[in-house]
C-alpha distance (Angstrom), angle and dihedral (degrees) to the residues before:
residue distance angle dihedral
X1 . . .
X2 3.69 . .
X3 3.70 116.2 .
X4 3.96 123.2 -116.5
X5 4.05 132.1 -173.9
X6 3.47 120.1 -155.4
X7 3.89 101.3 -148.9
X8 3.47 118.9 -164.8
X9 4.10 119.1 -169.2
X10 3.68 109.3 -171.3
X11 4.10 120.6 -162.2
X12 4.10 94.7 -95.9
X13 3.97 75.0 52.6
X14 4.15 100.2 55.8
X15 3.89 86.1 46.2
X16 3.66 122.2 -136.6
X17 3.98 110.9 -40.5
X18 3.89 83.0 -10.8
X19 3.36 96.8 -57.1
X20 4.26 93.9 153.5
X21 3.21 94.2 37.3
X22 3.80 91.3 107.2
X23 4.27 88.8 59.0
X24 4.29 79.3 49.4
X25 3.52 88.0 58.0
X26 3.80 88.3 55.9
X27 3.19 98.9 45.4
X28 3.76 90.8 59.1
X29 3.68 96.5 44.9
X30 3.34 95.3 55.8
X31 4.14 94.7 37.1
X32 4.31 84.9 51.9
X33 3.54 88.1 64.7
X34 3.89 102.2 78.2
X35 3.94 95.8 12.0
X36 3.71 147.5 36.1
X37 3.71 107.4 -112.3
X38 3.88 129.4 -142.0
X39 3.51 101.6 -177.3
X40 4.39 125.4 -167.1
X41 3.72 118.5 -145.7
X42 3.51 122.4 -157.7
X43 3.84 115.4 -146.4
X44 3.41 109.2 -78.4
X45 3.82 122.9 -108.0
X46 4.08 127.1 -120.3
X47 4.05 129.3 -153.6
X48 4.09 99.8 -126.1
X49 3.66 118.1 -177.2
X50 3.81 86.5 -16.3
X51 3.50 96.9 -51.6
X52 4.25 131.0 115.3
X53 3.67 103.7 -122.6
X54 3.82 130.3 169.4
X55 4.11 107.4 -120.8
X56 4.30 84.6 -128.8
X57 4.21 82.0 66.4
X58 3.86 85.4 50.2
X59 3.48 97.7 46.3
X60 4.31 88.2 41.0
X61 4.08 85.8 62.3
X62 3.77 98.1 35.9
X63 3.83 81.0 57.9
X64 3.45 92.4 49.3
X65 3.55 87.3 61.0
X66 3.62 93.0 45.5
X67 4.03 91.7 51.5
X68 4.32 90.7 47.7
X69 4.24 89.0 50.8
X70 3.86 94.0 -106.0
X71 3.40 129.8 148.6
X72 3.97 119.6 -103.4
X73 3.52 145.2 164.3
X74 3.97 139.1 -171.7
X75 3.27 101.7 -115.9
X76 3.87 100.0 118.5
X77 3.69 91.5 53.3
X78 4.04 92.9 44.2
X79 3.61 87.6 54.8
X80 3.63 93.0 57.9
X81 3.60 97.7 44.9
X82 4.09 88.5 49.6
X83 3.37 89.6 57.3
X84 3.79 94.0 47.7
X85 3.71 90.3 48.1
X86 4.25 88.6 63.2
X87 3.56 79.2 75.8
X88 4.25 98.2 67.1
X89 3.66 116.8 85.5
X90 3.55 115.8 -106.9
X91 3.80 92.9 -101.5
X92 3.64 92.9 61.3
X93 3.99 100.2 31.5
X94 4.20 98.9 86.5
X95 4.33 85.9 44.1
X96 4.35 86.6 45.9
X97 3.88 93.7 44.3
X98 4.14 86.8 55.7
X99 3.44 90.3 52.5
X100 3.74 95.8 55.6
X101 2.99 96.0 42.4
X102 3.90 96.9 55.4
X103 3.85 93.8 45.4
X104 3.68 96.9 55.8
X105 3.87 86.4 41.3
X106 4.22 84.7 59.5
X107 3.93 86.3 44.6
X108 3.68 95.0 48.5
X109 4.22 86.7 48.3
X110 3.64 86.2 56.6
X111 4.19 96.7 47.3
X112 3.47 94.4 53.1
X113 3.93 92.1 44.0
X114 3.89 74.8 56.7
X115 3.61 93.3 44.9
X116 4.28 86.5 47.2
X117 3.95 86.8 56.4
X118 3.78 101.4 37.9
X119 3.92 77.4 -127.7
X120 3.86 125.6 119.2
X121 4.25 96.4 -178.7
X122 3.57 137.6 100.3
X123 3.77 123.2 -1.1
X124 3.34 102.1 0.9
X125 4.38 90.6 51.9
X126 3.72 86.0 43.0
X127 3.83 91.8 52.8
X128 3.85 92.2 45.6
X129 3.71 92.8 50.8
X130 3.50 95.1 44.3
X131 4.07 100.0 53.0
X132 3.57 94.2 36.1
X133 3.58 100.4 52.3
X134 4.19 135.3 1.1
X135 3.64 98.1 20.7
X136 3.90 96.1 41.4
X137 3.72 85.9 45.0
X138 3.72 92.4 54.1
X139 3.49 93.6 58.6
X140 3.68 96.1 46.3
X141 3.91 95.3 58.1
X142 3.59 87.1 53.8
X143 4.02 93.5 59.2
X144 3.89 78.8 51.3
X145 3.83 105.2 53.4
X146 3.99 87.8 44.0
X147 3.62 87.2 60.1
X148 3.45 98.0 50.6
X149 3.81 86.0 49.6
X150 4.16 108.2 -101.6
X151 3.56 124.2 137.0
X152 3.81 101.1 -109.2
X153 3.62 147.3 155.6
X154 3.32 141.5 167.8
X155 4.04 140.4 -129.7
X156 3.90 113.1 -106.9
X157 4.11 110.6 -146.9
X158 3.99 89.9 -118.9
X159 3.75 82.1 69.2
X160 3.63 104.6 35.5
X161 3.78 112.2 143.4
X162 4.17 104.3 -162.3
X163 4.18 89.2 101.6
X164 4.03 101.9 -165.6
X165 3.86 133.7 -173.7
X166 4.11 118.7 -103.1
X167 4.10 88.8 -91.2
X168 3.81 83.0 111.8
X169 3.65 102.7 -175.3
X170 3.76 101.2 28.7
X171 4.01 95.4 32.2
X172 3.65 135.3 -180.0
X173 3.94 124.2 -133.1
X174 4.15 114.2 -119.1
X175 3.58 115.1 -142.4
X176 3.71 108.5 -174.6
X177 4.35 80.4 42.0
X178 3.41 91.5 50.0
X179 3.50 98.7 51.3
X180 3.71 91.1 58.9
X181 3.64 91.4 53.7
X182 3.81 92.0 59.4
X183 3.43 110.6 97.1
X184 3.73 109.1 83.4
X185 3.83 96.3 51.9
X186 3.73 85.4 45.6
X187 3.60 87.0 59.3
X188 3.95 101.7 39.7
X189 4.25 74.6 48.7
X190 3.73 91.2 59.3
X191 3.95 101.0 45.8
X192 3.28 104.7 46.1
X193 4.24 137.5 23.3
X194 3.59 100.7 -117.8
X195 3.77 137.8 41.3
X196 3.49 126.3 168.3
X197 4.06 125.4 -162.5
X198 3.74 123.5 -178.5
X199 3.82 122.0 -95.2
X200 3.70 122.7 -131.7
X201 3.53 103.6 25.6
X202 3.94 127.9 99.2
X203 3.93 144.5 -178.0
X204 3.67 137.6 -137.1
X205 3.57 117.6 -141.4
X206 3.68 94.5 -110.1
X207 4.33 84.2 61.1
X208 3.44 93.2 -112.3
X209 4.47 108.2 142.7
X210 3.88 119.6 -105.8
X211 3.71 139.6 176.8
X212 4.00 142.1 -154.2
X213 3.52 111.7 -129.7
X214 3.93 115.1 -93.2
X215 4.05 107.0 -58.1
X216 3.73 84.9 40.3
X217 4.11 95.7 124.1
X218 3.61 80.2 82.7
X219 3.31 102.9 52.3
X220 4.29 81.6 53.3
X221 3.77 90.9 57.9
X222 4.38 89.1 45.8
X223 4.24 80.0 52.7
X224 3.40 92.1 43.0
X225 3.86 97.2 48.4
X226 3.65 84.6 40.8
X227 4.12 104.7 57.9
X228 4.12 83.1 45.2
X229 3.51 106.4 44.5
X230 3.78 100.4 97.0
X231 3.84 91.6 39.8
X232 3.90 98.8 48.2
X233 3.95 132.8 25.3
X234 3.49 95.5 -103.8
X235 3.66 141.9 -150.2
X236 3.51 128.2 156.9
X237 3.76 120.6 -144.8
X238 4.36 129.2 -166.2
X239 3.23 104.2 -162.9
X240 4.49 108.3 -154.4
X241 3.64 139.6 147.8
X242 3.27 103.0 -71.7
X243 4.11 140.4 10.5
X244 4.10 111.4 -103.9
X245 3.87 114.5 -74.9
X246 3.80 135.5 -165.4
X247 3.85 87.9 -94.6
X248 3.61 148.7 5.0
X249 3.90 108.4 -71.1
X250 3.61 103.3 -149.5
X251 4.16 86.8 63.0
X252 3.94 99.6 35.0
X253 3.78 119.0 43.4
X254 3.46 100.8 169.2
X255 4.04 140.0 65.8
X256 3.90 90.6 2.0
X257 3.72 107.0 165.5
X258 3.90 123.6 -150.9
X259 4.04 116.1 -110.9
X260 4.15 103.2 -141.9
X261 3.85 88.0 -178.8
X262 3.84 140.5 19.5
X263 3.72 127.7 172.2
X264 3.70 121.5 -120.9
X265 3.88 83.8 -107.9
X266 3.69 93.2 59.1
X267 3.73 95.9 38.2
X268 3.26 87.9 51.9
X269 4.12 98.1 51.7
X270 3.72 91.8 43.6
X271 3.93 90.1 58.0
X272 3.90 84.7 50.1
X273 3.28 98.6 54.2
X274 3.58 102.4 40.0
X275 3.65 120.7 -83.7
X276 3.82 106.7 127.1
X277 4.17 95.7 -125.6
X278 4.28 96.0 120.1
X279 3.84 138.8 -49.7
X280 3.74 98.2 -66.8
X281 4.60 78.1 -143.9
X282 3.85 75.8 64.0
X283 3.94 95.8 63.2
X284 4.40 89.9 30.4
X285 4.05 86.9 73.7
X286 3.04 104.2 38.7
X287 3.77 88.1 62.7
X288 3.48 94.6 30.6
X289 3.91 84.9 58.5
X290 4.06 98.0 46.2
X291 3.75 100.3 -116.6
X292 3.67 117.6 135.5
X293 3.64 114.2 -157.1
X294 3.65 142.4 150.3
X295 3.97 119.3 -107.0
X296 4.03 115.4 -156.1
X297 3.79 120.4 -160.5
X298 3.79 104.7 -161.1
X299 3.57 137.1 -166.5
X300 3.54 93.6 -135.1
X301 4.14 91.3 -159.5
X302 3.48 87.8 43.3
X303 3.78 108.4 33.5
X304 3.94 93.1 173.6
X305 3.45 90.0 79.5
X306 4.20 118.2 70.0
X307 2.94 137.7 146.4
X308 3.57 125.5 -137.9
X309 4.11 123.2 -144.6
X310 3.76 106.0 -167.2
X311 4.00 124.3 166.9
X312 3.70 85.8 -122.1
X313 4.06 116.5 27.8
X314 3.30 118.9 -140.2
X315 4.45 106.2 -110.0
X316 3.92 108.0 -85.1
X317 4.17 131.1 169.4
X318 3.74 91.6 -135.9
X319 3.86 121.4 129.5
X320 4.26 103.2 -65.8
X321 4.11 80.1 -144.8
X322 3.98 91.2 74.1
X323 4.02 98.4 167.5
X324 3.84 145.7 14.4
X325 3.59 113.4 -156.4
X326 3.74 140.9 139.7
X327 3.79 154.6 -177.8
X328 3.73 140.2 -113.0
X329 3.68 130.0 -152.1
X330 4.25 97.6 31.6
X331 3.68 117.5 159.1
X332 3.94 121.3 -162.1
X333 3.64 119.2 -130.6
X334 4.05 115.2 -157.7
X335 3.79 116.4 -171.9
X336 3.69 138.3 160.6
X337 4.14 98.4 -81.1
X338 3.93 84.1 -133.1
X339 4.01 92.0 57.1
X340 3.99 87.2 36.4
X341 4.32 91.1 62.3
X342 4.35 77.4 61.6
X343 3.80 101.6 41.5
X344 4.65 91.6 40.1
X345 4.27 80.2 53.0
X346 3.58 94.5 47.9
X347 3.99 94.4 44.4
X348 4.18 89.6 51.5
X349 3.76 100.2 37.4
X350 3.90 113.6 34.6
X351 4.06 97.7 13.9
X352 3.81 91.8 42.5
X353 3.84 78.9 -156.1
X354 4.44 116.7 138.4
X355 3.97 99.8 163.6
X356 3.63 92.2 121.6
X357 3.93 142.1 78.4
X358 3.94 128.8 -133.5
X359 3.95 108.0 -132.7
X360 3.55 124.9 -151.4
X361 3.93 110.4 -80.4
X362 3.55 125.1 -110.0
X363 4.21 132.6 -165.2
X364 3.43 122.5 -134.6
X365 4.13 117.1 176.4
X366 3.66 96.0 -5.9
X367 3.77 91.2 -57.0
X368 4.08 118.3 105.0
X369 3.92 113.6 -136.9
X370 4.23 128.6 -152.2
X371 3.54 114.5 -131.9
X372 3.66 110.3 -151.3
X373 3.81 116.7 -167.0
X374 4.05 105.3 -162.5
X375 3.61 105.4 -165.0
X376 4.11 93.0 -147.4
X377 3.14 110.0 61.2
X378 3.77 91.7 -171.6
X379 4.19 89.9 68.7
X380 3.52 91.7 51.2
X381 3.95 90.3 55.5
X382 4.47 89.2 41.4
X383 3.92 85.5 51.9
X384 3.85 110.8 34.9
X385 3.84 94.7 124.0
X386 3.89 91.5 44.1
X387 4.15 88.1 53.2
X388 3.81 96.4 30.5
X389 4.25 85.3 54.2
X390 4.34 93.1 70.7
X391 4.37 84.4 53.5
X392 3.92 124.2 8.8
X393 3.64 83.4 -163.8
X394 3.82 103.3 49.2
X395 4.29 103.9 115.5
X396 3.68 121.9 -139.5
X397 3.60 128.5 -152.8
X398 4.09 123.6 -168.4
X399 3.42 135.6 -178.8
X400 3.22 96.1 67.2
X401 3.81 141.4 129.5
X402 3.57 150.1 -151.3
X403 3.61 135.5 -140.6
X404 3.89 117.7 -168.5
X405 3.71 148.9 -162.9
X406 3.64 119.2 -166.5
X407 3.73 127.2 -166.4
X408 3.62 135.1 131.2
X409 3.45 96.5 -145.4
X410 3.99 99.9 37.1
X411 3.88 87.3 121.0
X412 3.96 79.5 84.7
X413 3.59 95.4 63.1
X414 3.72 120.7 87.1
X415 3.51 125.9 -127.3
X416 3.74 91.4 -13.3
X417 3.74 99.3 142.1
X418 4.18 95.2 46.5
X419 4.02 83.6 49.1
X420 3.15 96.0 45.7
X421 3.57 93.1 54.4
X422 4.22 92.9 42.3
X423 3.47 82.6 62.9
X424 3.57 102.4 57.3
X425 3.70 89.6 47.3
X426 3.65 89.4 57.2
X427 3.56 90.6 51.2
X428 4.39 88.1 58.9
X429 3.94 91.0 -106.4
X430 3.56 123.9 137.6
X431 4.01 115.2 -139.0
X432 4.26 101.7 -134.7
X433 3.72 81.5 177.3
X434 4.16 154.5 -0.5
X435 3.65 137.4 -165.8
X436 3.01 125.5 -170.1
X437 3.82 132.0 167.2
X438 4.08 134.5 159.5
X439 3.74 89.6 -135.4
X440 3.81 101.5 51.7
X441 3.59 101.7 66.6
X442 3.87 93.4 -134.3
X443 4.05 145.4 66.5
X444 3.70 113.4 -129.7
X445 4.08 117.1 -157.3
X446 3.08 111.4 -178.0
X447 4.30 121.5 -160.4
X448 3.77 144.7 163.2
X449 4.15 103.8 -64.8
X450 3.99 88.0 -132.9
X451 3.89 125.2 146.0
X452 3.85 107.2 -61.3
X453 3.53 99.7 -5.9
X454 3.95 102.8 114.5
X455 3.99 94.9 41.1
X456 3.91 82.9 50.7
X457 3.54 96.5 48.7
X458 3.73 84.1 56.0
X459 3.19 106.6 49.3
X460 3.79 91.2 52.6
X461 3.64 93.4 49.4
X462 3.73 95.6 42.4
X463 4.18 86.6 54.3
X464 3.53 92.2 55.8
X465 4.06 92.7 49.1
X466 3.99 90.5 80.4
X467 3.90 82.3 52.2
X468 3.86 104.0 48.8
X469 3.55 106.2 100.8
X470 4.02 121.2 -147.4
X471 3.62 140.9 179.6
């Protein structure tokens, strides 16, 4: 069976008005040479007024404009592509410069629809997004690896094959649509070593424009890996800044330790609970559709260093506490654990929504309450009267935060959770809440979500990793 990588290059990836683009271009050179490629671009990002932003913020606020009657114009995210475009050889440059200039035409149709309906949402948002940014970008890196000589094409929307539900701007991939919609990519696959699709960005059946929510380029590579699995020997590959480490950089400088290996459980709890590895949804279908694949997380400047998320690691001796992350701006949910069966069935099956944690139960009077840990606390607030309809009398309590160790095998560790929480005593924070549970794979602590209180958690837990003694 004929090997296949599912590269996925996300904005921090493509560099600031393609700036790494030409370390992308290794990356794919030397990937092509044991594999096809389909690779998923993010939408690029764009330095305005001397800031890094991602053109889908640009596009968010130019909308805004749209929606409030304003007058706006593209000329931020023209810019950026312009500059992108002095990266196609000049046999490809007059055929690129088309391109753009088409796509943002499509995305400026859809902002002044906006504009005509005082409405940025569904469609016409999805359309915006779509031309300005993953799908435009798509096409773009393909006028690129031409010039440098690969065999490459790239995946028109009239053919796209990520088939969605009607949830247009918080969509849901289709599998047995999908599937159907596989044959043209298949067959850009087969002629040539490279194809790259846009990430992000789905379709109903009926043609109509969706997105994931933001993140969602991951999910595309997951579907991608998905539809090809059984034809191809698949991996899938997201290629960042750095391989996974034992906790988030940009709060813990020191005595980080590389992660070789996670399991698709712990991958998938990290990305919950904020450590930026992939959209744990990403990792949720591909085991909810049966495909078992390798994911590699690749320093893309350093490519020696991966790390592989399998469903079942290969043994190590490494540290059973693999990472220390955790989460601002939580809310608990408590509700009657009779009305919470209802409200946990109506979350998975008509909300399609998982960001959330079941707690260990507790009884008060006689009567046994759910604890529901939602993870954004921001949802909570949008959908108080939909949650607050399954119990009039459930309580909920935001502001609050978690801090989280995540390991399979943590049962092996002695004493973790009671040092765990020492620490965050002796860091002046006062535990609201613990769970802790062999079977879970991870320690939840949860604390006030006030000014530094999560990063210092961290830290303090972090330090005392290196100490924690196992067997």
């Amino acid at each position: 069976m004929e090997n296949l990588v599912v590269a996925k290059f996300g904005g921090s990836a493509i560099g600031p008005d393609g700036l790494s683009i030409p370390i992308i271009i290794q990356r794919i050179t030397e990937l092509k040479k044991n594999s096809k490629i389909i690779a998923v671009f993010s939408a690029p990002l764009t330095i305005d007024d001397g800031k890094t932003r991602s053109i889908t913020d640009v596009i968010l606020e130019i909308g805004q404009k749209a929606q409030n009657g304003e007058n706006f114009t593209l000329e931020k995210v023209l810019n950026a592509y312009s500059k992108i475009l002095d990266l196609v050889s000049t046999e490809y440059q007059e055929a690129c410069k088309k391109t753009i200039e088409e796509y943002l035409q499509k995305a400026n149709d859809a902002l002044v629809l906006a504009q005509e309906k005082k409405d940025f949402a569904n469609e016409d948002r999805s359309n915006a997004l779509a031309f300005s940014g993953e799908i435009l970008m798509s096409q773009v890196m393909n006028y690129i690896l031409k010039g440098k000589g690969i065999k490459s094409a790239a995946v028109d929307f009239e053919s796209w094959p990520i088939i969605t539900d009607s949830n247009i701007e918080s969509t849901n991939f289709l599998y047995s649509k999908s599937v159907d919609r596989v044959a043209p990519i298949e067959s850009l696959l087969r002629q040539n070593d490279i194809v790259s699709i846009g990430g992000f960005i789905g379709k109903t059946a009926d043609g109509i424009t969706t997105t994931y929510e933001r993140g969602g380029s991951d999910r595309t590579a997951a579907d991608i890996g998905i539809l090809f699995h059984k034809k191809f020997n698949t991996q899938i590959d997201f290629e960042k800044d750095s391989s996974v480490v034992s906790a988030d950089p940009k709060i813990v400088s020191d005595g980080l330790d590389e992660v070789s290996q996670l399991s698709f459980n712990e991958a998938r709890l990290a990305g919950m609970f904020g450590m930026k590895i992939l959209d744990p949804i990403a990792i949720k279908e591909i085991l909810e559709n049966g495909a078992d694949m390798p994911i590699i997380v690749t320093n893309m400047k350093n490519p020696a260093k991966t790390t592989v998320i399998k469903r079942t690691p290969d043994k190590q001796n490494g540290h059973p506490l693999k990472i220390v992350t955790g989460k601002k701006n939580c809310a608990i949910f408590r509700i009657e654990s009779e009305s919470a069966v209802r409200l946990l069935e109506s979350l998975e099956k008509l909300k399609r929504y998982s960001e959330f944690i079941v707690l260990s139960p507790y009884t008060k009077d006689g009567i046994e309450f759910t604890r529901i840990l939602f993870l954004d606390g921001d949802y909570v607030k949008r959908n108080e009267k939909y949650l607050l309809g399954f119990d009039s009398l459930a309580t909920i309590t935001y502001n609050r935060g978690v801090i989280t160790l995540i390991g399979d095998e943590m049962w092996r560790v002695q004493q973790i959770a009671s040092k765990a929480s020492a620490k965050i005593g002796e860091a002046g924070l006062n535990i609201l809440n613990m769970d802790a549970q062999e079977e879970t794979s991870r320690i939840i602590i949860v604390v006030e979500d006030s000014g530094d209180n999560i990063k210092n958690a961290i830290r303090a837990i972090h330090d005392e990793k290196s100490k924690i003694k196992f067997v």
